[in-house]
N, CA, C and O atoms as CSV, one atom per row, in Angstrom:
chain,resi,resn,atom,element,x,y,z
A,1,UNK,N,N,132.060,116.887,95.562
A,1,UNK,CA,C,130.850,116.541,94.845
A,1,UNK,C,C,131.030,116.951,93.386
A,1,UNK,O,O,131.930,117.757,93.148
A,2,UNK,N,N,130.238,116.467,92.322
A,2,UNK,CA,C,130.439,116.417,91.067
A,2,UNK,C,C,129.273,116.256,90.609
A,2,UNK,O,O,128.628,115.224,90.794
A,3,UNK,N,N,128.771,117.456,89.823
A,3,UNK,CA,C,127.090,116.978,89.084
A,3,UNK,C,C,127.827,117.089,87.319
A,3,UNK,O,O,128.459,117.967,86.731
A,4,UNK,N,N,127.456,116.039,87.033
A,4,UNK,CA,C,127.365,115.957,85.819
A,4,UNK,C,C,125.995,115.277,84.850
A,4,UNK,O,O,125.459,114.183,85.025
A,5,UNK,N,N,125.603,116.502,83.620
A,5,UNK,CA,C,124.391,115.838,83.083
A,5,UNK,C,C,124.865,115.791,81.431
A,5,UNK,O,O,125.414,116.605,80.688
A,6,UNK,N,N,124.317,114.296,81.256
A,6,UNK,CA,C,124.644,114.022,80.007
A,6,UNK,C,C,123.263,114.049,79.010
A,6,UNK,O,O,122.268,114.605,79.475
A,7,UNK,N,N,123.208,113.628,78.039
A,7,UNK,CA,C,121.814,113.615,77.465
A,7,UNK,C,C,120.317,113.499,77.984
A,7,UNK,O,O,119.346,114.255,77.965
A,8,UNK,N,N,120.630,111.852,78.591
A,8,UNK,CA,C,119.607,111.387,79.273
A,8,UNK,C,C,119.309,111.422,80.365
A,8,UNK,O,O,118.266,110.923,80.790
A,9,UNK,N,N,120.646,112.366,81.471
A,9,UNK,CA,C,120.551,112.411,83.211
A,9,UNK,C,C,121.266,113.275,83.606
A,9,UNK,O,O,121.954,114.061,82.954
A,10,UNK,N,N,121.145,113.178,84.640
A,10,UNK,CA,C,121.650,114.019,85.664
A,10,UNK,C,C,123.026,113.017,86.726
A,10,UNK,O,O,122.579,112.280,87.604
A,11,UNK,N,N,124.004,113.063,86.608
A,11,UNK,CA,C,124.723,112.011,87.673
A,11,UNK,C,C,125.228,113.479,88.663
A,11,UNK,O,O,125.375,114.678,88.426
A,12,UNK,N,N,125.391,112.489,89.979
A,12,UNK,CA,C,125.807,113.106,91.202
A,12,UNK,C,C,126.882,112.349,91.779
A,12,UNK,O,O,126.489,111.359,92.395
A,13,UNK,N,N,128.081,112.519,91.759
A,13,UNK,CA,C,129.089,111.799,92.692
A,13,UNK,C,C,129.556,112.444,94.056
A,13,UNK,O,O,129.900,113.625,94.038
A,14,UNK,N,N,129.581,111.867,95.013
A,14,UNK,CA,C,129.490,112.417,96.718
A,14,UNK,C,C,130.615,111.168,97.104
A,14,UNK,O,O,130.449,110.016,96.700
A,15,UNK,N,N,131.720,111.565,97.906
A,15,UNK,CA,C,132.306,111.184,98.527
A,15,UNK,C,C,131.700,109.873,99.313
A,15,UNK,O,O,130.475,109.793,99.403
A,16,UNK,N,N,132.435,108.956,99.821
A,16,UNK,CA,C,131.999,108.017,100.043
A,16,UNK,C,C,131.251,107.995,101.742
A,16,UNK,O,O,130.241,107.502,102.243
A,17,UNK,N,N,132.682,109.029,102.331
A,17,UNK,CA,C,132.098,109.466,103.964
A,17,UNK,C,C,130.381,110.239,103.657
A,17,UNK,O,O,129.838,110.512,104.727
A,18,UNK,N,N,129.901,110.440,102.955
A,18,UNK,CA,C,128.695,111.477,103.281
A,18,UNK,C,C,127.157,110.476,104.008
A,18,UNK,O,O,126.701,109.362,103.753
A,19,UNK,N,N,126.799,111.471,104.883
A,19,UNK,CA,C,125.739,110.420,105.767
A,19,UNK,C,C,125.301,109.775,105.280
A,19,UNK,O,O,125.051,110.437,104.273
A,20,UNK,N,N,124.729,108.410,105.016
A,20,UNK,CA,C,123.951,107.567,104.067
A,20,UNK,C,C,122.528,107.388,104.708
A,20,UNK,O,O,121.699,106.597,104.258
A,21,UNK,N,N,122.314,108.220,105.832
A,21,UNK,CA,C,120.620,108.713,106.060
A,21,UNK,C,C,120.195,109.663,105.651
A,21,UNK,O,O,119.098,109.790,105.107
A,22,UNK,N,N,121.348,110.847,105.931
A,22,UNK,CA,C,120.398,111.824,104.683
A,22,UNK,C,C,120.280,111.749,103.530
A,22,UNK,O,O,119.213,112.114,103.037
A,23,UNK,N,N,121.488,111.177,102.573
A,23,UNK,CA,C,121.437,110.728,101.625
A,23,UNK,C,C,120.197,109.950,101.254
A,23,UNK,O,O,119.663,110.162,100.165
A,24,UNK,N,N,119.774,109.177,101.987
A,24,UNK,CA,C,118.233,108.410,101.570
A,24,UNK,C,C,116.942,109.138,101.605
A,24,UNK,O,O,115.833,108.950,101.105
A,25,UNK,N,N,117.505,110.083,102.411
A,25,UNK,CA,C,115.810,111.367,102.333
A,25,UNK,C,C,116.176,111.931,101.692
A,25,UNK,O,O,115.127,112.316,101.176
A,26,UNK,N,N,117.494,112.774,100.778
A,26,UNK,CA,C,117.389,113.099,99.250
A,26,UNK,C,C,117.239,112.681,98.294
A,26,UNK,O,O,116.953,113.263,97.248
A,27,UNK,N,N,117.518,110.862,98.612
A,27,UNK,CA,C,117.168,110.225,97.310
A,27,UNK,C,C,115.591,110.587,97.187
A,27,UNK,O,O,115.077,111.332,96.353
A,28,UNK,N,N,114.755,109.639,98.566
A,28,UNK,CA,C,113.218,109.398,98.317
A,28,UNK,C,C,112.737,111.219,97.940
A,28,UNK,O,O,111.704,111.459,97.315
A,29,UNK,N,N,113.530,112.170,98.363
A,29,UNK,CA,C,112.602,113.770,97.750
A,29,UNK,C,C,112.562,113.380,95.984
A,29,UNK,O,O,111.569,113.405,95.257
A,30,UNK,N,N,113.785,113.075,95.661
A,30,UNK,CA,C,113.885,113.102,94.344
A,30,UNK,C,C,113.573,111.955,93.800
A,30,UNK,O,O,113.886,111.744,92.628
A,31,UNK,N,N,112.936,111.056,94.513
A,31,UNK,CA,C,111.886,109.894,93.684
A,31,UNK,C,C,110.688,110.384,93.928
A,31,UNK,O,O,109.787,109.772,93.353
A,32,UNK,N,N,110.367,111.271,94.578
A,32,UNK,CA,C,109.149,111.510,94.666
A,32,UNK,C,C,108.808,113.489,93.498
A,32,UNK,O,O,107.850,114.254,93.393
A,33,UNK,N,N,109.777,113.463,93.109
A,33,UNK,CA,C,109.952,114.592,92.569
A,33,UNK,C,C,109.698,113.928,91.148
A,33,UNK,O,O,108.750,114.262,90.437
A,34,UNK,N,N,110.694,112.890,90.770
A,34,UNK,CA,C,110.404,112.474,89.447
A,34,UNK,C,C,109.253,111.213,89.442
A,34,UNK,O,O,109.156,110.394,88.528
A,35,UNK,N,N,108.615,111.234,90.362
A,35,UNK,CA,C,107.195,110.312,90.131
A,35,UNK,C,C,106.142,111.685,90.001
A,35,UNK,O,O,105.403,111.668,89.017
A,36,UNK,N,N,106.075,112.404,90.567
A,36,UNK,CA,C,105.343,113.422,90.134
A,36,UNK,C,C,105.313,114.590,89.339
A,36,UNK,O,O,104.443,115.458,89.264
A,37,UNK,N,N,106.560,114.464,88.672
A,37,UNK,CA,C,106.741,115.775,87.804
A,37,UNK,C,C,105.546,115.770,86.355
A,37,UNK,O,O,105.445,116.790,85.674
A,38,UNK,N,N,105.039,115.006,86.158
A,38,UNK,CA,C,104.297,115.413,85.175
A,38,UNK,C,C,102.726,115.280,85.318
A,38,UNK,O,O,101.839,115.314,84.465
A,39,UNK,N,N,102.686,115.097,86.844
A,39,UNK,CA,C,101.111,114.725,87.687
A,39,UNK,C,C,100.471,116.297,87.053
A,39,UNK,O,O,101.057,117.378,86.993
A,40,UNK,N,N,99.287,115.999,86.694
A,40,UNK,CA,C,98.399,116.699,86.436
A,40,UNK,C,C,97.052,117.210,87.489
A,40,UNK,O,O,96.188,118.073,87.339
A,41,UNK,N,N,97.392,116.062,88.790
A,41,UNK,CA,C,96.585,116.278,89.980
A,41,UNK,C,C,96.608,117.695,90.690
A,41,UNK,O,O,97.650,118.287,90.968
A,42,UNK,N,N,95.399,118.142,90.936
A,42,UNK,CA,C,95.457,119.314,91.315
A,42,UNK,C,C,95.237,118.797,93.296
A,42,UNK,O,O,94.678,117.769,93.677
A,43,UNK,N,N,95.913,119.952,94.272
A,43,UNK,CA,C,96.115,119.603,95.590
A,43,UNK,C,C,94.577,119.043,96.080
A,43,UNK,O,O,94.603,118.037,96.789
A,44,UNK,N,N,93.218,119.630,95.749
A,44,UNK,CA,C,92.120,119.250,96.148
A,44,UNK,C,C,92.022,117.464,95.610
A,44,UNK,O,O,91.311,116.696,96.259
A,45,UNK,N,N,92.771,116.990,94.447
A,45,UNK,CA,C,92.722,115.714,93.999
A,45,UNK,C,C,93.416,115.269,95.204
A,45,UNK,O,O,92.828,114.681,96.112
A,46,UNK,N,N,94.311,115.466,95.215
A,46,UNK,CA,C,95.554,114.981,96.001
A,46,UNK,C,C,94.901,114.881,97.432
A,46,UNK,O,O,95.009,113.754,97.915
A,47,UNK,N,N,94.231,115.829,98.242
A,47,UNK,CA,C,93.435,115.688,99.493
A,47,UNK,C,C,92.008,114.770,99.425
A,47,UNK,O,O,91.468,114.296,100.424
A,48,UNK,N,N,91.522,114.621,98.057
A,48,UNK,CA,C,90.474,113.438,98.133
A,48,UNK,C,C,90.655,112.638,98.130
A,48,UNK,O,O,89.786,111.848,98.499
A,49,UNK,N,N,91.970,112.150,97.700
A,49,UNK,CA,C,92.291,110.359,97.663
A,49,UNK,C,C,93.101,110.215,98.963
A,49,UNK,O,O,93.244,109.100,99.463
A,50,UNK,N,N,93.698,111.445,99.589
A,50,UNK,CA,C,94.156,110.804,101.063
A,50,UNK,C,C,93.092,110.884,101.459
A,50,UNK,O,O,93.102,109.989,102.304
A,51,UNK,N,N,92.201,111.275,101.482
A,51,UNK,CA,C,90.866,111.208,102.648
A,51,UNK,C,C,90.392,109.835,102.128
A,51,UNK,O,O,90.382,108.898,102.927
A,52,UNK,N,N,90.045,109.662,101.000
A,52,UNK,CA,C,89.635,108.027,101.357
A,52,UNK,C,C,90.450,106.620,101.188
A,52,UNK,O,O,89.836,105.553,101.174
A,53,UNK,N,N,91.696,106.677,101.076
A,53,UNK,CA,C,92.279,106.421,101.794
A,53,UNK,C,C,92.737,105.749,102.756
A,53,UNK,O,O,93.227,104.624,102.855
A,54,UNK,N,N,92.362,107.163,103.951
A,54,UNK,CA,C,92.082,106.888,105.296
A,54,UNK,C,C,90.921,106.350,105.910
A,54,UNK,O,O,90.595,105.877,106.999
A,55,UNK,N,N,90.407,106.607,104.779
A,55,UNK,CA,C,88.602,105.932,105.175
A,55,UNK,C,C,88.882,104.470,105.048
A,55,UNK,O,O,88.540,103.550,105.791
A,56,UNK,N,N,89.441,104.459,104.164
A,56,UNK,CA,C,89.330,102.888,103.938
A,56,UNK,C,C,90.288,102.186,104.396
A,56,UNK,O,O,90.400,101.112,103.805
A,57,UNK,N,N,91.141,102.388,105.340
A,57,UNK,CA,C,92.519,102.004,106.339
A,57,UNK,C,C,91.897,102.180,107.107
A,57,UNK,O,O,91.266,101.123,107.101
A,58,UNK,N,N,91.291,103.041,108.294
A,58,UNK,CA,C,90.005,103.117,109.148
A,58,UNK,C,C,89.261,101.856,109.211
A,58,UNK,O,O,89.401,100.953,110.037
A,59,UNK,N,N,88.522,101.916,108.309
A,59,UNK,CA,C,86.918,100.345,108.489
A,59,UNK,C,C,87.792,99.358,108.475
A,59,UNK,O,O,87.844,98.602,109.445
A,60,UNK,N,N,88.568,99.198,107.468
A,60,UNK,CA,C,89.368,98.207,107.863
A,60,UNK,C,C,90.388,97.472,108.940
A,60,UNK,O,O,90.573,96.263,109.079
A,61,UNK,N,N,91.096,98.755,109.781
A,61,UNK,CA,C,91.916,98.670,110.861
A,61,UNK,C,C,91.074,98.781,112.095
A,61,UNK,O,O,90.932,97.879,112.920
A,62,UNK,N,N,90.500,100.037,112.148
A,62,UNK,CA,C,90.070,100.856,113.098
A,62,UNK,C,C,89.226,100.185,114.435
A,62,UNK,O,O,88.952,100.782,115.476
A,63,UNK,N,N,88.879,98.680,114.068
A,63,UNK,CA,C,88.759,97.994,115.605
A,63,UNK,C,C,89.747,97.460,116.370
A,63,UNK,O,O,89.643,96.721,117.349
A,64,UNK,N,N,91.261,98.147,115.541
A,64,UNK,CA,C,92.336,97.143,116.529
A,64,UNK,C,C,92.700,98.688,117.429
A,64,UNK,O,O,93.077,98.767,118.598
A,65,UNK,N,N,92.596,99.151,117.033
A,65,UNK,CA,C,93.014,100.697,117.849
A,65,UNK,C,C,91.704,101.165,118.905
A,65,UNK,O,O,91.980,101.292,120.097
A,66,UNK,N,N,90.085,101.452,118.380
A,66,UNK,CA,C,89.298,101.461,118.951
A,66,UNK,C,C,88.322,100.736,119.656
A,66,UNK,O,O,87.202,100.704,119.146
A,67,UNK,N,N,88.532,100.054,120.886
A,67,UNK,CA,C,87.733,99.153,121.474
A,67,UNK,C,C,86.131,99.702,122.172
A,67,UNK,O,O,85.383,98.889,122.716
């Protein structure tokens, strides 16, 4: 492996054998790391918009699951 950072990045070179499933759940941590690094949402934000959300995936879904 090889990290090299130049001005504008960070590069990572990994052998070609390395799992390419975990590899995809380190990519998506670190897309989800640099989609939120400069979020200003505090966790109570972050738990009100999953709650509605779910509210609103619910009314909308929720007669194919609940008969």
């Amino acid at each position: 492996m090889v990290i090299e950072r130049t001005k504008d990045e960070v590069i990572i070179r990994l052998p070609a054998y390395v799992d390419t499933e975990g590899l995809q759940r380190l990519i998506n941590l670190l897309y989800y790391k640099e989609a939120t690094a400069k979020s200003e949402a505090t966790q109570a934000d972050v738990d009100e918009l999953a709650k509605e959300v779910k509210k609103g995936w619910w009314a909308k879904n929720g007669g194919k699951y609940i008969k």
